[in-house]
C-alpha positions in Angstrom: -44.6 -81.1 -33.4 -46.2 -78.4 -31.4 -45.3 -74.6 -31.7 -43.9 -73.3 -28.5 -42.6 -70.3 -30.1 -43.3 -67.0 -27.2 -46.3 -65.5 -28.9 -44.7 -62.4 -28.4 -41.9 -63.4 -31.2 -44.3 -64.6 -33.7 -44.6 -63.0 -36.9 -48.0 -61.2 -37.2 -48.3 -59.4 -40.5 -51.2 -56.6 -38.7 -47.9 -55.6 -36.5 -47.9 -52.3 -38.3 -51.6 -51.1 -37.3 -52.9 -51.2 -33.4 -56.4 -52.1 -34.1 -58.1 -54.4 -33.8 -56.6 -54.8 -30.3 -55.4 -58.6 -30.0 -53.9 -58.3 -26.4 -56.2 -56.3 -24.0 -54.0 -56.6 -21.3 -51.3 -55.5 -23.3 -52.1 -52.3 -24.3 -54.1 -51.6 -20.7 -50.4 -51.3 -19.6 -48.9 -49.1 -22.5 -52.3 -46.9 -21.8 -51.3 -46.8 -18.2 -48.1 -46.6 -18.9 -49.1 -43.3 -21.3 -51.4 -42.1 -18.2 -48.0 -41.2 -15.9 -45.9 -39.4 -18.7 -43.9 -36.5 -17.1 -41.5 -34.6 -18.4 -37.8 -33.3 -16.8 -39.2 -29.2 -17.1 -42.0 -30.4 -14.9 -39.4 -30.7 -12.6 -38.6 -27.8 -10.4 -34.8 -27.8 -9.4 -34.5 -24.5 -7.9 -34.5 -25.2 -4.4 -32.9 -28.4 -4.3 -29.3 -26.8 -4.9 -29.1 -25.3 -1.5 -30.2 -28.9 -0.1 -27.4 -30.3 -2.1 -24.7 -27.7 -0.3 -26.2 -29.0 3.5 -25.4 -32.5 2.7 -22.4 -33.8 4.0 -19.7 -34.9 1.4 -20.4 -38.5 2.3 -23.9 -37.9 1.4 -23.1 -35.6 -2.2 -20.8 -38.1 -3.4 -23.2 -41.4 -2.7 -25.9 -39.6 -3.9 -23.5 -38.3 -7.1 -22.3 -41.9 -8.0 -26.2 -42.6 -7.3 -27.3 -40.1 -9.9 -24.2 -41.2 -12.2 -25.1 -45.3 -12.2 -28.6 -44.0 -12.9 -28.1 -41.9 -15.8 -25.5 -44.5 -17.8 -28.2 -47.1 -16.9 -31.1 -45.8 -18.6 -28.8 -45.5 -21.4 -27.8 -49.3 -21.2 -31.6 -50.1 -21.1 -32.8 -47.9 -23.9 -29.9 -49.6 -25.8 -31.3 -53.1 -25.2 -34.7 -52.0 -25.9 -34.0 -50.6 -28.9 -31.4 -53.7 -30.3 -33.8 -56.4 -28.5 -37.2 -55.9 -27.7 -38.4 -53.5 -30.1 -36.5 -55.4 -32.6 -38.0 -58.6 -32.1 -40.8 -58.5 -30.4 -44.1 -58.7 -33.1 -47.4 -58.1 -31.3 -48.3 -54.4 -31.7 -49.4 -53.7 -28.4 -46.0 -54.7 -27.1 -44.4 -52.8 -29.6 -46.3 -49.9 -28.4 -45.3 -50.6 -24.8 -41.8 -50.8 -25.6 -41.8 -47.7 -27.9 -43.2 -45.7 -24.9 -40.7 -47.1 -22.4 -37.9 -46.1 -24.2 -39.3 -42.0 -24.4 -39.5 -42.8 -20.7 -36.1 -44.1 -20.0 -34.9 -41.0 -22.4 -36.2 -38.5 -19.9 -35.2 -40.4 -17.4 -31.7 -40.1 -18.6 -32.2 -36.5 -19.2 -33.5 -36.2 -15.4 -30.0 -37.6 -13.7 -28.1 -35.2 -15.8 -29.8 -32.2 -15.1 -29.5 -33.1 -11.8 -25.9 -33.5 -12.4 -25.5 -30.9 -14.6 -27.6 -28.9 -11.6 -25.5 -29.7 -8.7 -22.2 -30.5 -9.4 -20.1 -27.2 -9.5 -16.7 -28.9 -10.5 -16.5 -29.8 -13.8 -13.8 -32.4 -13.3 -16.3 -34.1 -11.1 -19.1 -32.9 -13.5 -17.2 -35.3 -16.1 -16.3 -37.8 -14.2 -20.0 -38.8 -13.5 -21.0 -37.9 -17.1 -19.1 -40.6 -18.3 -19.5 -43.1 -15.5 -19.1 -46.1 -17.7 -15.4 -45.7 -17.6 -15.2 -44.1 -14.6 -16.9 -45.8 -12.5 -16.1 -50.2 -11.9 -19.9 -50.8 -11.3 -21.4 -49.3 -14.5 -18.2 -50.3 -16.4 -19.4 -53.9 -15.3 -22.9 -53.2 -15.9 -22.5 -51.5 -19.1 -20.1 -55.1 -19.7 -22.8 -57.3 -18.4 -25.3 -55.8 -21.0 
């Protein structure tokens, strides 16, 4: 019987070094990947706070549930990268991939709640959106879903 096990799930006892490289392509993307690493203090906010207060409320509370969904959803995803991917995936430059998506989603994460943390002056609202997953019905039934 042939093996039709995902390569990417295949035990591989070199998981635990990176070289020699066995998936080029792989690791061209983590190195991509690598090449657009930002952080959230790279981010200047101080201007965007008197943008926020020209917005209509319409606007500031889409674009608050926007910023909410966002920031409970990158914590959904680093959760299934962490209890999934990283967990079962073998091949090293995946693994590498994966590892540096996850510091991604984290400042991510930390981006949509500075920016709620930033711009959102009541801290009843403040709370609501911090804990959007019971808050909110769509990233209850996201966080649900995942």
């Amino acid at each position: 019987m042939e093996d039709t096990q995902e390569i990417l799930l295949q035990d591989d006892p070199n998981r635990f070094v990176t070289f020699p490289l066995q998936h080029l392509d792989l690791w061209l993307l983590y190195k991509k990947a690598v090449a657009s690493f930002w952080t959230a203090e790279e981010v200047d906010l101080s201007r965007d706070v008197g943008d926020w207060e020209r917005l209509t409320l319409d606007e500031r509370h889409f674009l608050s549930h926007v910023l909410a969904f966002f920031a409970a959803s990158d914590g959904i995803v680093i959760e299934n990268l962490v209890e999934r991917f990283a967990r079962e995936v073998k091949v090293s430059e995946a693994r590498c991939f994966y590892g540096f998506q996850i510091a991604i989603e984290n400042i991510h994460s930390e981006m949509y709640s500075l920016l709620i943390e930033t711009l959102i002056r009541d801290p009843q609202e403040k709370n609501k959106l911090f804990n959007a997953i019971e808050t909110l019905s769509c990233v209850k039934k996201k966080a649900e879903w995942a």
